[in-house]
C-alpha positions in Angstrom: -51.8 74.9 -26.1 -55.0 74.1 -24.3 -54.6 70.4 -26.3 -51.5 69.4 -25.6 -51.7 69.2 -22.0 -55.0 67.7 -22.0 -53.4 64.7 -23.6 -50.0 64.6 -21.9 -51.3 63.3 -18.6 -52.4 60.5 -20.5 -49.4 59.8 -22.4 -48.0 59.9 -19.0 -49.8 57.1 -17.5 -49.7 54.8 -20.7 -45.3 54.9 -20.3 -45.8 54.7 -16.5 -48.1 51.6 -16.9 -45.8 49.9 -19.5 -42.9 50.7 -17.5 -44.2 49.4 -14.4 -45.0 45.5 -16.5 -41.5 45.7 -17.6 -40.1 46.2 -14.7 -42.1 43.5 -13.5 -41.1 41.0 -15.5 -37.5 42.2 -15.7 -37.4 41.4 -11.7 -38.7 38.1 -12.4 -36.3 37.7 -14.4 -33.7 38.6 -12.6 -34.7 36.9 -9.7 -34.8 33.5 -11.8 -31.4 33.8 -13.0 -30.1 33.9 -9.6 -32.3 30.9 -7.9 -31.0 29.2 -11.4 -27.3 30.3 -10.0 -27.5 29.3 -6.8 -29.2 26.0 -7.0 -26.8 25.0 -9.9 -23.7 26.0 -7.7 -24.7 23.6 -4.8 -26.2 21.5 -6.5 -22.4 21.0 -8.2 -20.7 21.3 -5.0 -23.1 19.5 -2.5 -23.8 16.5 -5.3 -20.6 15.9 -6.5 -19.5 12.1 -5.9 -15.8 11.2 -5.0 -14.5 8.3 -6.2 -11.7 6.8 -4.6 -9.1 5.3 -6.6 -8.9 1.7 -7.3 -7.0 -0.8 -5.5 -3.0 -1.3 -6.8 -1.4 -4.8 -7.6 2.1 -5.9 -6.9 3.7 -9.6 -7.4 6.8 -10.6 -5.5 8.9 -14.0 -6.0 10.6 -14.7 -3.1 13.2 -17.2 -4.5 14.7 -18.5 -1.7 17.5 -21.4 -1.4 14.9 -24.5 -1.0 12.1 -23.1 -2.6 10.5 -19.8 -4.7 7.1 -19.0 -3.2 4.8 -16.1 -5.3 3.0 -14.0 -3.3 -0.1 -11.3 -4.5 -0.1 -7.9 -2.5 -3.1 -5.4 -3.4 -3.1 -1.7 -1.4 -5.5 1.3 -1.7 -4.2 4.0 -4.7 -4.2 6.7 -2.2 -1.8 5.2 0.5 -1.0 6.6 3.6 1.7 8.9 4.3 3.2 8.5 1.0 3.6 4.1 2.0 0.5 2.1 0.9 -1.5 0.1 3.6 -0.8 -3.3 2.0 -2.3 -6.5 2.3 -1.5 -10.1 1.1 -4.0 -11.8 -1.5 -2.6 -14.5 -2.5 0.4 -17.2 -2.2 1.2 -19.8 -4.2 4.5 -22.1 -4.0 6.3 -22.8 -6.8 7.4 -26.4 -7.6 10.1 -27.6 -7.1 13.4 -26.4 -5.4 15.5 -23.0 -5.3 16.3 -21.3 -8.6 20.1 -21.9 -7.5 19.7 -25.3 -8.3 19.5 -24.5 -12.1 23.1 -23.1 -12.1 23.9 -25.9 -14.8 20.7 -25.5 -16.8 19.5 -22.2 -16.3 17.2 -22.4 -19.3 14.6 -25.0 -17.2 14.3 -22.0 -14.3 11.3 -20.1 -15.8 9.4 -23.8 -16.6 8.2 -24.4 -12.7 6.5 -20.8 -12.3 4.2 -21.7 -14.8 1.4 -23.0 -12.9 1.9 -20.3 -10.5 1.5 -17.5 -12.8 -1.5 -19.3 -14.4 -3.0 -18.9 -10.7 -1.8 -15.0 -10.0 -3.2 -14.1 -13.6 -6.8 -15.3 -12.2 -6.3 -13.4 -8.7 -5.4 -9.8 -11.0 -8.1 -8.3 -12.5 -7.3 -8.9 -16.2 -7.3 -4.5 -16.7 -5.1 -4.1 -14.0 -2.6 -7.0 -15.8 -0.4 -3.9 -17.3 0.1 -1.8 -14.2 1.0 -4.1 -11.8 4.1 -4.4 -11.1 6.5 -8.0 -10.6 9.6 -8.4 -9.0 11.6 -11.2 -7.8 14.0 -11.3 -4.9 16.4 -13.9 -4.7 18.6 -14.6 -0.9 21.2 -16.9 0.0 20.5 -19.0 -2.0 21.8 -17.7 -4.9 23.5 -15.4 -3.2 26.4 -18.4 -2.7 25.6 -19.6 -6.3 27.0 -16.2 -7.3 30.0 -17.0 -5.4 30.9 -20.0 -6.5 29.8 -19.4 -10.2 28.6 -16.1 -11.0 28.2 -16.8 -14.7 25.6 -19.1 -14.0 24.2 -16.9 -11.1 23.3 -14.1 -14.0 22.6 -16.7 -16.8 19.7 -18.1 -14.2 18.5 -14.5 -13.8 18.6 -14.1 -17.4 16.8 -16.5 -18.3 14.0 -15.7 -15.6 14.0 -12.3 -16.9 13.1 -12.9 -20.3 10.4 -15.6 -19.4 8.6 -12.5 -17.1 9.0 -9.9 -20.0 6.7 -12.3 -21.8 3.9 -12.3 -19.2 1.8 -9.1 -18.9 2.4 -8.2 -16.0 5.5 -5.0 -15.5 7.9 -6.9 -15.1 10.6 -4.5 -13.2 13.5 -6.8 -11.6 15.0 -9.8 -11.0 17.7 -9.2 -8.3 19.8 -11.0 -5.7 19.1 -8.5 -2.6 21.4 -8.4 0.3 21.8 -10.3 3.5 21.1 -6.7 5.0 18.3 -6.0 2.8 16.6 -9.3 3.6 16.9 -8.8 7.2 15.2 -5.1 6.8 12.0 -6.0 4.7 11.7 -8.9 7.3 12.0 -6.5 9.9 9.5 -4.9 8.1 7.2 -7.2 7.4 6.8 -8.4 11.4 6.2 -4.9 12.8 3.8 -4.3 9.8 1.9 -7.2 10.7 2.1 -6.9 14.6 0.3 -3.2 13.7 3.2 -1.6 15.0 3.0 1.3 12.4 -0.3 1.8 11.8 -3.8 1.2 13.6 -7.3 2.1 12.9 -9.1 5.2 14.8 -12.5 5.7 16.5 -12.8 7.5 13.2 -11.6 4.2 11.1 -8.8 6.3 9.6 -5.3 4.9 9.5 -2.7 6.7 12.3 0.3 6.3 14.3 0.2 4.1 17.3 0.6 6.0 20.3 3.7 4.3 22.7 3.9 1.5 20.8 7.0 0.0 20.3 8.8 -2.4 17.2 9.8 -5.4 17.5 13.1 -7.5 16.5 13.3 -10.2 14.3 15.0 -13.1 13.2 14.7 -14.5 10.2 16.2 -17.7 10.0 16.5 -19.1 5.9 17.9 -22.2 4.3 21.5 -20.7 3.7 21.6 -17.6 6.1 20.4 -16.5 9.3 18.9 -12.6 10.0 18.6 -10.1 13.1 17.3 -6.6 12.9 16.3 -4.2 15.4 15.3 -0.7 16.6 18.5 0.9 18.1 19.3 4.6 19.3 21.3 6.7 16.6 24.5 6.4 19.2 24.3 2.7 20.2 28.0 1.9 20.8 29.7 -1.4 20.5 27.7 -1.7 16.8 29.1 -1.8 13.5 28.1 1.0 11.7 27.6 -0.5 8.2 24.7 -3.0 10.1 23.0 0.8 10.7 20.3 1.6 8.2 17.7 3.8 8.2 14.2 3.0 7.0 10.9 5.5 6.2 7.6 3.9 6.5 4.3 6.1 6.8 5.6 9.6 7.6 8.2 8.5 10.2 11.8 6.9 10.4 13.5 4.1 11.9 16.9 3.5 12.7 17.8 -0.2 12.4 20.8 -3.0 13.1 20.5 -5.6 11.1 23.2 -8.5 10.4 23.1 -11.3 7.8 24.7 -14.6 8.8 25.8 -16.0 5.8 26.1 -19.9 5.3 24.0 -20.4 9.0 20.8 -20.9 7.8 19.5 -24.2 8.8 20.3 -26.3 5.2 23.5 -24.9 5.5 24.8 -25.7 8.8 23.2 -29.3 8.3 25.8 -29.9 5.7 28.7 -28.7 7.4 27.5 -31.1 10.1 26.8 -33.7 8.2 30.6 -33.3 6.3 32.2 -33.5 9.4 30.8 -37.2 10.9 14.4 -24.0 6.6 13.4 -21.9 5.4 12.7 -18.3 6.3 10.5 -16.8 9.8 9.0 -20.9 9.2 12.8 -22.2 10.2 11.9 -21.3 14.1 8.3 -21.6 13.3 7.9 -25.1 11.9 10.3 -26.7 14.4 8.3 -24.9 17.4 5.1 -26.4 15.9 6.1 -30.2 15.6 6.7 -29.4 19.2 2.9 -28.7 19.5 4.6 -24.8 20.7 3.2 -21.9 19.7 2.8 -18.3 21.2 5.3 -17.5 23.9 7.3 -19.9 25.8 10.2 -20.0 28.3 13.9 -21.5 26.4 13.5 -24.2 29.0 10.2 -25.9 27.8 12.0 -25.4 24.2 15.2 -27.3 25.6 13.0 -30.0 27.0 10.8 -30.9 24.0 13.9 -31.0 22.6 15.0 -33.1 24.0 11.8 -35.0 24.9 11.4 -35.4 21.0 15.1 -36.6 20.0 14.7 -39.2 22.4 11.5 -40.9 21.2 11.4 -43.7 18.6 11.3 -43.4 14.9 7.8 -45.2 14.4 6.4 -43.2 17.1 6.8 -39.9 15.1 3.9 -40.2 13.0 2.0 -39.9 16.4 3.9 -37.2 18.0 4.0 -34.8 15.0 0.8 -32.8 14.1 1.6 -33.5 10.4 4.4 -36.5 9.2 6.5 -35.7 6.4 9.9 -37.7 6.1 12.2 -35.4 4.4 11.2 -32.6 7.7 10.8 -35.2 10.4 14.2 -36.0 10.0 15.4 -32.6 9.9 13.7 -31.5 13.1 15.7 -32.8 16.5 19.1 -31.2 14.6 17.0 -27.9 13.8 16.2 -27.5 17.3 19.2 -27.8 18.5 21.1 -25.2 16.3 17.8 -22.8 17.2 18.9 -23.5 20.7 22.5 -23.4 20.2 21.9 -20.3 17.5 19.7 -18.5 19.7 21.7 -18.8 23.2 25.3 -18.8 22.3 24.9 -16.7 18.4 22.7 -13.8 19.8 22.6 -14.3 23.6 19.2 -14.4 24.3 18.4 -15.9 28.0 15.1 -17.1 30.2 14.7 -12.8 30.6 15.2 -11.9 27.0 13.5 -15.3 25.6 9.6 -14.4 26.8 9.9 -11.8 24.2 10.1 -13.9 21.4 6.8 -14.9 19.5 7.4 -18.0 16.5 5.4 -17.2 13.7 4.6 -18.1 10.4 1.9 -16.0 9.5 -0.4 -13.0 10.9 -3.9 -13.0 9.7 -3.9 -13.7 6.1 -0.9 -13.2 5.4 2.7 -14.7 5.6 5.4 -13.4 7.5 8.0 -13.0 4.9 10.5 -10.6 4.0 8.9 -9.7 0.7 6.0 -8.1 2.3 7.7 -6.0 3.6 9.8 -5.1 0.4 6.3 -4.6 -1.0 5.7 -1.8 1.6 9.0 -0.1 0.5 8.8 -0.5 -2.9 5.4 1.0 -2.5 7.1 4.6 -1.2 8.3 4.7 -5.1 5.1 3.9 -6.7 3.1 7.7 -7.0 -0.1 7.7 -5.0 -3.2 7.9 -7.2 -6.0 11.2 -6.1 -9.7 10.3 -5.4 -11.4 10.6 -8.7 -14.4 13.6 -8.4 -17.6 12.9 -10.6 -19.7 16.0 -10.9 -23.6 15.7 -11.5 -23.0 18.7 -14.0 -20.1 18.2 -16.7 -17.8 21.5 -16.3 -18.5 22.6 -19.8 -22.4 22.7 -19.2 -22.2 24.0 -15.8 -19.8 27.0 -17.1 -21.9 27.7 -19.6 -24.9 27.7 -17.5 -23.3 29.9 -15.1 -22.5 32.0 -18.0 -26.1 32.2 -19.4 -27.6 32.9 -16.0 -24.9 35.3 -15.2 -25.1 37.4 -18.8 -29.1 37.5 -17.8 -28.7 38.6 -14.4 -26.7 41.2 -15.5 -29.1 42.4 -18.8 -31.8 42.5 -15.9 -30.1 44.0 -13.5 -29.1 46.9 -16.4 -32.6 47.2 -17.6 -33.9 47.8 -14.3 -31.4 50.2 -13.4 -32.3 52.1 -16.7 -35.9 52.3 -15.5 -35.1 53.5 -12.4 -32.9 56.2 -13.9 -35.4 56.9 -16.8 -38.1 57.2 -14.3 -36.2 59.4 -12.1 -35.2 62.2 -15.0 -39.1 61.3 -16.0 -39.9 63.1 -12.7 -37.9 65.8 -12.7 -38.5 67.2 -16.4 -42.2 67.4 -14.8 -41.8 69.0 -12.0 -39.5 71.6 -14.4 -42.8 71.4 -16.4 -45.4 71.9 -14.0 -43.4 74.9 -12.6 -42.9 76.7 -15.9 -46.8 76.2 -16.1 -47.5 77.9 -12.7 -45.3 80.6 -13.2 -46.7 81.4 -16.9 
């Protein structure tokens, strides 16, 4: 009796001291695995690098009556407000005239966009080839081929279409688009280009101008002439078939627009020329071999006008900023139907006129109607999400967290064990000690 408990104090202190050094490094432990959890956790969060998604392709052909012109539009993958924030890359004119004119051998349409496409294939990242998308908008043009001869309207679209199915490009559609539709994406494509949708903030994001209002246009083409404006949802006196409705960035527009078939500028010339041009650059080009540009009063137009029709054949060289024959002789009639058009077709007067600006292009880029066709057509093409690139693959980081976690938690036990073990330690010998003093 007297033995044992000279040698249970030491016992005692031998568990005591061994439970003490694992408790120790059980802490350490368990204090590791949660500096190992918490630095891995923002290290994953605060390190993380966002990609944002590449830029987007799209190719129209705006095939117009007197010529097809190919133009290159690239946008962020993101967009903004559901309609990409698009810009022109390239432009390149295709040879030759309107694809109408191959009504009678449709098979020689796709032969002048050949050099073109060569071009646009060098301007599209060769990766990208596959998921941009091509389309091709023809107007008037063939709009009165299709009239007169709709068999050969389709076999010229035909024929285009399987030419562009060859290419790598998506080829999506080859269409004849309405007067109205036309007369829209120009709409479009002004505003746009004036920043009348969007504008950068303090912050450089992209939001809505504040009091900023559109602006009409008029598009005036080889074979048909276009207006389009902003009107009020109850404008009286207005067809409502002209009425469209248009969605661009989040907000919508209520339009007029009107197509003027057979009064674009090659057009009337002929019916002028039996009885004895070309898009936004129909008003524009005839302004500028009048050394015009910007704003101007209808009276200084009038005047050149006639200040130019009056001068001498060999003197035009001198006069205009650059001579071409076939447009040099097409300019004193083109500014009198503008006039004529423009006063007596939609009304305008010295108070209405200081609010019309001739222009051909804004910035880099062309004012056409199939920028603007671009912006719609990009409402239908699904915005791409900022790619995330985490310093951590998710499978290693779970299974760190895991690790670290199952650790924690085996520490966390173990320690909780020792605390317990000690405690019941304590009490059996204080139970001890007083069945000692009372024996």
């Amino acid at each position: 009796m007297f033995t044992v408990l000279t040698r249970q104090p030491c016992e005692q202190a031998g568990l005591k001291a061994l439970s003490r050094i694992s408790a120790i490094i059980t802490l350490v432990f368990l204090l590791l695995s949660i500096v190992v959890l918490v630095a891995v956790t923002l290290i994953q969060i605060h390190q993380k690098e966002v990609l944002l998604p590449g830029l987007k392709y799209g190719i129209v052909l705006d095939a117009g009556s007197s010529r097809t012109t190919v133009y290159v539009y690239q946008w962020p993958g993101e967009k903004e407000n559901n309609t990409g924030v698009v810009s022109q890359t390239f432009k390149c004119s295709v040879k030759g005239s309107g694809i109408s004119s191959y009504g009678e051998n449709p098979q020689d349409a796709p032969k002048a966009f050949e050099d073109c496409m060569q071009k646009v294939k060098g301007h599209i990242p060769a990766h990208l080839h596959g998921s941009t998308c091509i389309y091709l908008g023809a107007t008037a043009g063939m709009r009165l081929l299709r009239l007169q001869n709709e068999t050969a309207a389709n076999e010229v679209l035909a024929s285009i279409q399987n030419y562009f199915e060859s290419q790598p490009f998506d080829f999506r559609d080859a269409q004849i688009i309405s007067g109205q539709e036309e007369g829209i994406y120009g709409w479009i494509t002004a505003n746009y280009l004036m920043g009348n949708f969007l504008e950068k903030s303090l912050w450089h994001m992209w939001v809505h101008p504040n009091g900023k209002e559109t602006t009409g246009a008029l598009d005036l083409g080889g074979a048909s002439t276009q207006i389009s404006f902003v009107v009020e949802e109850k404008n009286v006196g207005l067809n409502t078939s002209d009425i469209v409705k248009v969605s661009l960035y989040g907000y919508e527009y209520t339009l007029y627009t009107h197509s003027f078939q057979c009064y674009g500028r090659n057009e009337a010339e002929k019916r002028f020329l039996a009885i004895l041009l070309q898009a936004f650059a129909g008003f524009y080009y005839t302004a500028s071999a009048f050394n015009l540009s910007g704003s101007f009063s209808l009276h200084t137009f009038n005047s050149s006008t006639w200040n130019f029709c009056s001068q001498n054949w060999g003197k035009l060289p001198l006069l205009l900023p650059r001579f071409d024959e076939e447009y040099a002789r097409s300019y004193c009639f083109s500014a009198h139907y503008i006039y004529h058009l423009l006063v007596n077709g939609y009304k305008f007067t010295e108070k209405t006129w200081p609010q019309i600006h001739f222009k051909k292009e804004v910035g880099n880029s062309s004012i056409a109607w199939s920028l603007g066709y671009m912006l719609s057509l990009t409402n239908q093409i699904p915005a791409e999400s900022p790619l995330i690139r985490l310093p951590i693959k998710p499978s290693a980081f779970m299974g760190t967290l895991a690790f670290f976690a199952v650790v924690a938690l085996l520490c966390l036990t173990y320690l909780v064990y020792l605390c317990v073990s000690s405690r019941n330690q304590r009490r059996s010998q204080h139970a001890l000690d007083n069945t000692v003093d009372s024996e």
